[in-house]
LOSE-539252 format. One record per residue: residue number from 1; chain; x, y, z of N, C-alpha, C in turn. Coordinates in nm, 2 decimals, always signed. Layout:
N
i;ch;n.east;n.north;n.up;ca.east;ca.north;ca.up;c.east;c.north;c.up
NUM;A;X;Y;Z;X;Y;Z;X;Y;Z
...
END
This chain:
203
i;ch;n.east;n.north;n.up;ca.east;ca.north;ca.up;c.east;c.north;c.up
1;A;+9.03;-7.38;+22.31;+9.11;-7.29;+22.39;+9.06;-7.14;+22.36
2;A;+9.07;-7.08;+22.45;+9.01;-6.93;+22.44;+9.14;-6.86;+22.37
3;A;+9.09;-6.78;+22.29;+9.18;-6.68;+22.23;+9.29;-6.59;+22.31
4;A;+9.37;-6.59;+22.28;+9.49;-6.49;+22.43;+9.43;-6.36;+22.33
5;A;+9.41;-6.27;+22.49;+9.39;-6.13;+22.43;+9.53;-6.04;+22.43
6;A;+9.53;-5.95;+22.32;+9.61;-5.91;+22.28;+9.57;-5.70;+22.28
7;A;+9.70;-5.62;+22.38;+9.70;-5.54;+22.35;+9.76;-5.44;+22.27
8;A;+9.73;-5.39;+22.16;+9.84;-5.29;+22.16;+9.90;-5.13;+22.18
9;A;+10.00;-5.15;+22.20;+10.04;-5.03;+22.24;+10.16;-4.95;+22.13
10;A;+10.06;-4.84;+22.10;+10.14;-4.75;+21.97;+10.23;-4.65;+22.03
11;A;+10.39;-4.66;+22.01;+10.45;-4.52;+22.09;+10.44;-4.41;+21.95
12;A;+10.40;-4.31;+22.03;+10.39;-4.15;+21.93;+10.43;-4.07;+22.01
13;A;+10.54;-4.08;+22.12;+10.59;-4.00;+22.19;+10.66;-3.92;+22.18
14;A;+10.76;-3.97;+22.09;+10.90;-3.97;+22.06;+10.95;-3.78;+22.01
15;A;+11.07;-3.74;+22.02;+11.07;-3.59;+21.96;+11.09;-3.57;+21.81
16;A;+11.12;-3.71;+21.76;+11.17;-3.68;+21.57;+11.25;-3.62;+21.55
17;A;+11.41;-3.63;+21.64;+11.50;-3.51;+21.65;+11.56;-3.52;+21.50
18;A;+11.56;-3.63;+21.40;+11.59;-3.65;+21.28;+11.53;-3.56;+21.17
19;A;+11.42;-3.51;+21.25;+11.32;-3.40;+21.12;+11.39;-3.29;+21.06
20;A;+11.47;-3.26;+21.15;+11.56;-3.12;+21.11;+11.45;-3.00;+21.17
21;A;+11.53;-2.87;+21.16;+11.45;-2.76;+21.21;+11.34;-2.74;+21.16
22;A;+11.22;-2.63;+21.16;+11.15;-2.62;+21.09;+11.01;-2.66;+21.14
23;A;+10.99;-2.71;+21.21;+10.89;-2.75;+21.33;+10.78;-2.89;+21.24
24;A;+10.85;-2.96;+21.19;+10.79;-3.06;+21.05;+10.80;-3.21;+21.19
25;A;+10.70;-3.26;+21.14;+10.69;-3.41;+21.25;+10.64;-3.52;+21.15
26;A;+10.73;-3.57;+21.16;+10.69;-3.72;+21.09;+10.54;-3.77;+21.12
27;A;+10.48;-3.82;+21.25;+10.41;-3.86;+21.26;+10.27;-3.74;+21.18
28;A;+10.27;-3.65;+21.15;+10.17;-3.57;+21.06;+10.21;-3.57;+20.96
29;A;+10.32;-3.63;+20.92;+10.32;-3.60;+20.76;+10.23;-3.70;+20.74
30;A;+10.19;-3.65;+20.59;+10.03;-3.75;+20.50;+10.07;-3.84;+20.40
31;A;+10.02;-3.96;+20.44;+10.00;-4.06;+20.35;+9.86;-4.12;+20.31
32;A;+9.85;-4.03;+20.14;+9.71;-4.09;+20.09;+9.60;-3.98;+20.18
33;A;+9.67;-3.87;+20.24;+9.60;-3.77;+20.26;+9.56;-3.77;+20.45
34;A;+9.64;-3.89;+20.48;+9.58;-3.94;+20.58;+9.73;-3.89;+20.67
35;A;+9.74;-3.81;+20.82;+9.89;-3.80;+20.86;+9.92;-3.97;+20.95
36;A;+10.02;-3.98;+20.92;+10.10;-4.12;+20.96;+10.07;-4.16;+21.11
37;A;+10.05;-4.09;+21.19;+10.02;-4.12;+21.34;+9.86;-4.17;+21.33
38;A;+9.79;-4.14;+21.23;+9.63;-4.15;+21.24;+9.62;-4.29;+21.14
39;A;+9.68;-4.27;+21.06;+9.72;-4.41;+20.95;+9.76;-4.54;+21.04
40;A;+9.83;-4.52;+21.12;+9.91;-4.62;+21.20;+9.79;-4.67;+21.32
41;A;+9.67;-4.55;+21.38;+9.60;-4.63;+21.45;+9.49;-4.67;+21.38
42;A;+9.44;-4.62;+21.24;+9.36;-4.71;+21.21;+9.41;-4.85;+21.15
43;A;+9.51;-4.89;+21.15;+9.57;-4.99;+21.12;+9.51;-5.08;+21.23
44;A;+9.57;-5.06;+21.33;+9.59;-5.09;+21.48;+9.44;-5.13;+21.53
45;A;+9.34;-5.05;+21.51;+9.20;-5.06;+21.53;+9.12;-5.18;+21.47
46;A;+9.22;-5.22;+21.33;+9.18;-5.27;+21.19;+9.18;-5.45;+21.30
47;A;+9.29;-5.40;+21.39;+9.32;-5.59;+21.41;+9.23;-5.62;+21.52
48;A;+9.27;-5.80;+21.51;+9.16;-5.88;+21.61;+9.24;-5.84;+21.73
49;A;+9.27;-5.69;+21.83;+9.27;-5.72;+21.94;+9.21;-5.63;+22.06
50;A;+9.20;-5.65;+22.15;+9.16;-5.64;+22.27;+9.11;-5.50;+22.29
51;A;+9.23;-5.42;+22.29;+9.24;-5.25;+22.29;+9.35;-5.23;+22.19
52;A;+9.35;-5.07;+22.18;+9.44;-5.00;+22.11;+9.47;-4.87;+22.24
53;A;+9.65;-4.82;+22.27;+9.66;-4.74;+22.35;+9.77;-4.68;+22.29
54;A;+9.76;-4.59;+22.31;+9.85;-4.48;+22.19;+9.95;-4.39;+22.29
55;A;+10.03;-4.40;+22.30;+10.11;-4.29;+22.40;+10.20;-4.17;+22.37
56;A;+10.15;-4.08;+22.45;+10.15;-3.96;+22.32;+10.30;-3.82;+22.43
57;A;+10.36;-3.77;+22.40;+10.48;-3.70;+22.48;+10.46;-3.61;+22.38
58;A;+10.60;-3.52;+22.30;+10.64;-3.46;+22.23;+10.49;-3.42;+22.12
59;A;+10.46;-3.29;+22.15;+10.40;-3.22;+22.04;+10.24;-3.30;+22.10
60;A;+10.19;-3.34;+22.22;+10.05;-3.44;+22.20;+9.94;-3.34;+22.14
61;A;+9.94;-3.19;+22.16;+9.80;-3.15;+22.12;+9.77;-3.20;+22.02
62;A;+9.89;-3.18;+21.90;+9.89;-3.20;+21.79;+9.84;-3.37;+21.73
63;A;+9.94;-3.48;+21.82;+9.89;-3.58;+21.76;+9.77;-3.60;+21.83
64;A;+9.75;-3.57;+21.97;+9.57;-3.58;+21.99;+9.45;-3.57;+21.87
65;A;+9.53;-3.44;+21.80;+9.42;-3.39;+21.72;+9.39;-3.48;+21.60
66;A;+9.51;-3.52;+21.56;+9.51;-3.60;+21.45;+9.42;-3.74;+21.42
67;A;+9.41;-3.76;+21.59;+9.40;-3.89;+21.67;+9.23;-3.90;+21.68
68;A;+9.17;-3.72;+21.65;+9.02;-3.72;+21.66;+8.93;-3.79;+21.67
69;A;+8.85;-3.84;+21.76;+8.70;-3.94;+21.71;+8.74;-4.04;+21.70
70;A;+8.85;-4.14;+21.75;+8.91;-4.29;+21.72;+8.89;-4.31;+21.86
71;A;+8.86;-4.46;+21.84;+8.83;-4.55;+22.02;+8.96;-4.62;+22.06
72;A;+9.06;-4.50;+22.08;+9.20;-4.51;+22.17;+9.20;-4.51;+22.33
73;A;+9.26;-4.58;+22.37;+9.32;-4.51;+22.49;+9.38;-4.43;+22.51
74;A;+9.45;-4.28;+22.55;+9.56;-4.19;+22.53;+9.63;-4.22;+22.67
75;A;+9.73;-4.24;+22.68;+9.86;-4.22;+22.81;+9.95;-4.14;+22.75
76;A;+9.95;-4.06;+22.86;+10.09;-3.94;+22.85;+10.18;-3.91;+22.88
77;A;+10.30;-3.93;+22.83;+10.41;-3.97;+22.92;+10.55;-3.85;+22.90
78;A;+10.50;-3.81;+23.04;+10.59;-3.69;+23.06;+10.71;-3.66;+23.07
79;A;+10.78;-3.76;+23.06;+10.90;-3.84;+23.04;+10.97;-3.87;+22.89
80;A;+10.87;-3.83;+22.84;+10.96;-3.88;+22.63;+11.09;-3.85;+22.66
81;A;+11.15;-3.73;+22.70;+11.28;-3.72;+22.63;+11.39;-3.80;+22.69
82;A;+11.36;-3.88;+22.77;+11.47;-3.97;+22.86;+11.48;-4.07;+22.74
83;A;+11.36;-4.13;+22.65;+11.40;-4.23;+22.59;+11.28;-4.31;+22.57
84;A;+11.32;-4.44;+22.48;+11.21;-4.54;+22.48;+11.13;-4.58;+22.59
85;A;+11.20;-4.62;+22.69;+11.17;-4.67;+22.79;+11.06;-4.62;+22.90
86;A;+11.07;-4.49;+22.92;+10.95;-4.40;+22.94;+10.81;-4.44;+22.83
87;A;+10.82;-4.47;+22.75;+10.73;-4.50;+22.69;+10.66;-4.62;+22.66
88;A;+10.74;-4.71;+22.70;+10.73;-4.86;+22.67;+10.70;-4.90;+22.84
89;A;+10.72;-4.81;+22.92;+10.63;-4.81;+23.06;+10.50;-4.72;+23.09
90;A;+10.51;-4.62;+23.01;+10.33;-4.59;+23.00;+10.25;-4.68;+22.98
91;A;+10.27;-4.70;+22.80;+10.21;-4.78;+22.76;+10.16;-4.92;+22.86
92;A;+10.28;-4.98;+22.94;+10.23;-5.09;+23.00;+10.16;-5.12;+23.10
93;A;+10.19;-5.01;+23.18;+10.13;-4.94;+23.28;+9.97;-4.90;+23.27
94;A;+9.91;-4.85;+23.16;+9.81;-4.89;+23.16;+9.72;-5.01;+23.20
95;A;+9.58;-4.95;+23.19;+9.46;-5.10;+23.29;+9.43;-5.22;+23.16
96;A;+9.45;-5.13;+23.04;+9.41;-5.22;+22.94;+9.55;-5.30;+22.86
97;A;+9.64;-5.29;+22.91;+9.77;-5.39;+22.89;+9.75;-5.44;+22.97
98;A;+9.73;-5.42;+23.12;+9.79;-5.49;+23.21;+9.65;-5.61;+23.21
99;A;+9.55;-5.58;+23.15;+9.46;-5.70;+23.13;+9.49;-5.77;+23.01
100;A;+9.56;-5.76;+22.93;+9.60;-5.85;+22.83;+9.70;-5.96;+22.85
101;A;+9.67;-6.08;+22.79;+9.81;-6.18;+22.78;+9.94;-6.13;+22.70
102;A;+9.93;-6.05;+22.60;+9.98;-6.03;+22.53;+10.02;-5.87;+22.44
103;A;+10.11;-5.77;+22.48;+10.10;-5.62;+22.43;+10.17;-5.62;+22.28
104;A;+10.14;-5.60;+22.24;+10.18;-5.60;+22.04;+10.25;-5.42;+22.05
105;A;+10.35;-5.40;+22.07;+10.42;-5.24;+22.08;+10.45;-5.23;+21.91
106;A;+10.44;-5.14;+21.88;+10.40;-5.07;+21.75;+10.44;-4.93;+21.71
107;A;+10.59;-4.90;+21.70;+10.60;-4.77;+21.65;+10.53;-4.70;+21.52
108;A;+10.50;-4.60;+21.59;+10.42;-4.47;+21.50;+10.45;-4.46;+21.37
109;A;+10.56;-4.49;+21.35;+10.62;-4.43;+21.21;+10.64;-4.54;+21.12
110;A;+10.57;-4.68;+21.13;+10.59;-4.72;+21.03;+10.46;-4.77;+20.88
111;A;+10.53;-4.72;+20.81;+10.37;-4.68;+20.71;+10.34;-4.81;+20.60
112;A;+10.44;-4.90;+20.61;+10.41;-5.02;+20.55;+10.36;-5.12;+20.64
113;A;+10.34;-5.15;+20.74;+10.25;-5.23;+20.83;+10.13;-5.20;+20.80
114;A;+10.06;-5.30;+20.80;+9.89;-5.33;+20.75;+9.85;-5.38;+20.88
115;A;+9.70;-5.41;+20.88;+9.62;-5.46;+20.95;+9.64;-5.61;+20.94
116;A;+9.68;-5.67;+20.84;+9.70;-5.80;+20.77;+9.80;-5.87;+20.86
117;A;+9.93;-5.74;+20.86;+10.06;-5.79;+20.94;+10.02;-5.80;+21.08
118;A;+9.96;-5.71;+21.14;+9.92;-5.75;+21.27;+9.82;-5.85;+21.33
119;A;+9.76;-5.88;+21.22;+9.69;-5.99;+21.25;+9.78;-6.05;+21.27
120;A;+9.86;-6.17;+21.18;+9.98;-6.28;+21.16;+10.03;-6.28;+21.26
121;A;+10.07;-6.14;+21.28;+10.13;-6.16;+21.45;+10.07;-6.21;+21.59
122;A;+9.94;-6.14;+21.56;+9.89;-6.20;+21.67;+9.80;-6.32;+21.71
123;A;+9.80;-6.41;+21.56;+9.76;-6.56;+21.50;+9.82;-6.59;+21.55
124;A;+10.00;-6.56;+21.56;+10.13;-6.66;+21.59;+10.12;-6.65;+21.75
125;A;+10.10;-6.56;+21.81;+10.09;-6.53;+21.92;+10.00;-6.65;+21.97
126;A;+9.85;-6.64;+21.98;+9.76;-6.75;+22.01;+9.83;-6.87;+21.95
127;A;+9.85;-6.94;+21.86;+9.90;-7.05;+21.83;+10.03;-7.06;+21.97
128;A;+10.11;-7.01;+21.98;+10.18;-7.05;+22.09;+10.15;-7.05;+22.25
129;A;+10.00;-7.04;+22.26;+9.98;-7.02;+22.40;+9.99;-6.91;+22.45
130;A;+10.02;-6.83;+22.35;+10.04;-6.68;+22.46;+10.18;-6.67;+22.55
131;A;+10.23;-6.77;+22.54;+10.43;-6.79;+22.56;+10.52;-6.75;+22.49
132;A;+10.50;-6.70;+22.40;+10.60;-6.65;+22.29;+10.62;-6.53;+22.28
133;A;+10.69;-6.47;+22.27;+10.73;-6.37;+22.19;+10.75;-6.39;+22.05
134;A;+10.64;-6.30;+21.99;+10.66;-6.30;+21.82;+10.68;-6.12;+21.79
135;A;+10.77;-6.18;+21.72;+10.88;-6.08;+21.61;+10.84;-6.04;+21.45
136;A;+10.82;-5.93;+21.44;+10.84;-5.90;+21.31;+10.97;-5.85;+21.22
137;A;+10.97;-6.03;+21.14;+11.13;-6.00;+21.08;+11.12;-5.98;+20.89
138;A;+11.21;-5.91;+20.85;+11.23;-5.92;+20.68;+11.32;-6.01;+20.66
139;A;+11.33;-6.11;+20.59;+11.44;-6.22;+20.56;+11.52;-6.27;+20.64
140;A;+11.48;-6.23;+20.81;+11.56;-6.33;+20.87;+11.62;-6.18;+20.99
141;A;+11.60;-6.08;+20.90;+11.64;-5.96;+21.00;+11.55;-5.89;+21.11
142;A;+11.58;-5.89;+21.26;+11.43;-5.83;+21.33;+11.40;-5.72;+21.30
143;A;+11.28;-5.69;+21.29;+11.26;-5.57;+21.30;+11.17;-5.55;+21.41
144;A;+10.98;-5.48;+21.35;+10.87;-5.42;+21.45;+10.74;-5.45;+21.35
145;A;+10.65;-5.51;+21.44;+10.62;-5.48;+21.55;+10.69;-5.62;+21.64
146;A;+10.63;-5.62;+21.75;+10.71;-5.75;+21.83;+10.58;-5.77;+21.92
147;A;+10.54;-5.85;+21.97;+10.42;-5.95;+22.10;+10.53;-5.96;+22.21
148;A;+10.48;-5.88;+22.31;+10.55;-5.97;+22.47;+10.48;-6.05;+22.52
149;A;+10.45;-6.13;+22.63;+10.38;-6.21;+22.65;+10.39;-6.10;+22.79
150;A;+10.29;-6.13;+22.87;+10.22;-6.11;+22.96;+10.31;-6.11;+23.11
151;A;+10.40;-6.21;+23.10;+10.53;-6.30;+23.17;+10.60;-6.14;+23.17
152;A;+10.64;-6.10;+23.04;+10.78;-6.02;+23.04;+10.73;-5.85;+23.12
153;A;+10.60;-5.81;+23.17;+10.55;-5.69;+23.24;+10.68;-5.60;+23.33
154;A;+10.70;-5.70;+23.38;+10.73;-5.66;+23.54;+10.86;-5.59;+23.49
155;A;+10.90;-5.70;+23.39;+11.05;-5.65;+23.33;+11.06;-5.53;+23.28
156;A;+11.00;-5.54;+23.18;+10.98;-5.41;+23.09;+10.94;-5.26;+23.20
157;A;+10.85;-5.27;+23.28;+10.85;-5.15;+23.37;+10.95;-5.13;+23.46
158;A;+11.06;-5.20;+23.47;+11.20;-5.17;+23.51;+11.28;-5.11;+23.44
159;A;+11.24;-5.10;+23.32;+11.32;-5.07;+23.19;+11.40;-4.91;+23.24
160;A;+11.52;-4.86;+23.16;+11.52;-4.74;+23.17;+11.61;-4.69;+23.06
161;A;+11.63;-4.55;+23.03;+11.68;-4.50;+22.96;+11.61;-4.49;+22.78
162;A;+11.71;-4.54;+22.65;+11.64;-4.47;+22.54;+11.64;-4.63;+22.48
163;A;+11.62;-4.73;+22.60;+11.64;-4.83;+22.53;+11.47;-4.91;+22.51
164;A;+11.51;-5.03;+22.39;+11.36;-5.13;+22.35;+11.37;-5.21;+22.47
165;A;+11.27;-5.30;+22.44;+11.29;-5.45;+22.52;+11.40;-5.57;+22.47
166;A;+11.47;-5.56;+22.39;+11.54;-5.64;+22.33;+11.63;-5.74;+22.41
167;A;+11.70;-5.67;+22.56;+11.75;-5.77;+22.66;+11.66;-5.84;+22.71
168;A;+11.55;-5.80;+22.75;+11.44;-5.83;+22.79;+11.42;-6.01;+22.79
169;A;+11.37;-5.96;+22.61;+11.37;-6.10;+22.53;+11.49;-6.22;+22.56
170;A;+11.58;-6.10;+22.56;+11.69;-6.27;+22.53;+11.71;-6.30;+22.65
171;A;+11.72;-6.20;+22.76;+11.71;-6.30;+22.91;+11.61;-6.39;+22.93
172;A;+11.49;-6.37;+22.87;+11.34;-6.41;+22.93;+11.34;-6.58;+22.92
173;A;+11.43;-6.63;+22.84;+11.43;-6.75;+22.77;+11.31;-6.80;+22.71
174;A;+11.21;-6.72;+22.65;+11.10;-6.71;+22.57;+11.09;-6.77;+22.49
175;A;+11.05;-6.94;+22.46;+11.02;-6.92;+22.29;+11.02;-6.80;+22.20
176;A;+11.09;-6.77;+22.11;+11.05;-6.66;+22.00;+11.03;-6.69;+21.84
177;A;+10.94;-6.65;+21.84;+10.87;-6.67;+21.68;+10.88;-6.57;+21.61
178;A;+10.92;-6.57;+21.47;+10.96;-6.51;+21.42;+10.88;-6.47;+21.29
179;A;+10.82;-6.41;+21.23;+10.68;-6.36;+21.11;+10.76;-6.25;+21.03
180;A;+10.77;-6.32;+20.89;+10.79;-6.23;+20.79;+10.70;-6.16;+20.75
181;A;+10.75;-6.05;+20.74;+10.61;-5.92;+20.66;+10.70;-5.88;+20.58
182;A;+10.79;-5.92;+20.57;+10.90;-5.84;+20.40;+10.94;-5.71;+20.46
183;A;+10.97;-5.57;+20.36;+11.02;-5.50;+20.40;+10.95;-5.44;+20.50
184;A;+10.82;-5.43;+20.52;+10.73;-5.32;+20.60;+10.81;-5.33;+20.74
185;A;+10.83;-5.44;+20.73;+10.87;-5.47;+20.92;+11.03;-5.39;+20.95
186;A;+11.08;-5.35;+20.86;+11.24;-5.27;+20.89;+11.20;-5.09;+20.84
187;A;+11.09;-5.11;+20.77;+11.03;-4.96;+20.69;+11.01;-4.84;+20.80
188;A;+11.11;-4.80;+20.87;+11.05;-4.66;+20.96;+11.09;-4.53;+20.93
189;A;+11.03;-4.42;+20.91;+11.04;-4.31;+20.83;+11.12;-4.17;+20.95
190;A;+11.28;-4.16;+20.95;+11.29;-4.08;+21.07;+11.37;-3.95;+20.99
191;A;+11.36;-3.94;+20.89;+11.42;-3.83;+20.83;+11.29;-3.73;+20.68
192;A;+11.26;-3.63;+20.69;+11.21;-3.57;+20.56;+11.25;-3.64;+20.45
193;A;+11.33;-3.67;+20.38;+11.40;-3.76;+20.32;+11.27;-3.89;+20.30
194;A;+11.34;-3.96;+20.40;+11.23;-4.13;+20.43;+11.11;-4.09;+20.40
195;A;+11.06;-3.99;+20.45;+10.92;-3.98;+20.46;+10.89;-3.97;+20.32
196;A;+10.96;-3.88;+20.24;+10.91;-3.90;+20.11;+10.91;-4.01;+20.01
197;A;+11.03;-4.09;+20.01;+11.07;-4.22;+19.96;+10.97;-4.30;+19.98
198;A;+10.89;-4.29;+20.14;+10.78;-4.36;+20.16;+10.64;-4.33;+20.07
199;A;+10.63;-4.24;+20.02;+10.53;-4.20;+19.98;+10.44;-4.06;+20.04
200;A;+10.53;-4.06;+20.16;+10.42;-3.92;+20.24;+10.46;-3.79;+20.20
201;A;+10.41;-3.69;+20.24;+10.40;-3.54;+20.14;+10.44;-3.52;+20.33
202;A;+10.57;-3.42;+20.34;+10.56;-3.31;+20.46;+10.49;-3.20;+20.45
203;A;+10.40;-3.17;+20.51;+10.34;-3.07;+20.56;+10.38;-2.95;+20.66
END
């Protein structure tokens, strides 16, 4: 059987209204010297899939810049501050999802996801035919990243407001697989605070 190709799509859109004043963005804070938006796509780059498409709103010069010299797709979506869903329709909306069986969505900010995790996920993915939705859970709790299958498009670009796909799923009547990565999969850094606990230095 041919491998289901797999896209993913990283949201970096988002405004970080948790940062506090002070003009500080999580996705540039540094980990290992590296800022977390640029960490996150070489992660991303790191796996067996298809493309990597990064969707960039709030502050993009900046994560563009960050983003330098990497073989991304960029989508821009003019729309961040309505919500997720503006973003989780760029992203899909693109030519290089909409050729995949499979979009692997991947928030920015999470700095314990490896290349390793993303694989697994998208191992589970092919093992089911490319019918599944696979979930990244810690002990039983969901977290991120998550695989839609190719089926759930139409849906998701109907989406609206500051919401995930999460109805999505449970309407879809999807197989769902579910992949422990331990903590990494619940690990998202939305406060100065987190970021540091995580290990990153604000800048």
């Amino acid at each position: 059987m041919l491998k289901a190709s797999v896209a993913i799509v990283i949201l970096a859109a988002g405004k970080a209204s948790r940062m506090g004043e002070g003009g500080r963005h999580k996705l540039l804070a540094e980990f290992d010297g590296v800022p977390l938006v640029r960490r996150s796509a070489l992660t991303a780059l790191g796996a067996d899939a298809a493309s990597v498409i990064v969707v960039t709103g709030h502050r993009r010069s900046e994560i563009d810049a960050a983003l330098d010299g990497l073989a991304l797709t960029f989508v821009d979506n003019p729309d961040y501050a309505s919500g997720m869903a503006s973003s989780l329709k760029a992203g899909f909306s693109s030519r290089d999802a909409d050729s995949a069986e499979g979009i692997l969505v991947m928030l920015a900010d999470m700095p314990g996801i490896s290349t390793t995790h993303l694989n697994a996920l998208i191992s589970a993915f092919r093992n089911a035919g490319g019918e599944a939705v696979v979930r990244a859970v810690s002990q039983g709790k969901p977290g991120n990243p998550v695989i839609l299958p190719r089926s759930l498009r139409q849906a998701v670009l109907r989406l609206e407001g500051d919401v995930g796909a999460r109805d999505i799923v449970k309407a879809s009547g999807l197989p769902g697989l579910d992949v422990d990565l331990g903590e990494a999969a619940l690990l998202d850094v939305d406060t100065p605070d987190e970021v540091l606990a995580a290990g990153g230095a604000m800048n």
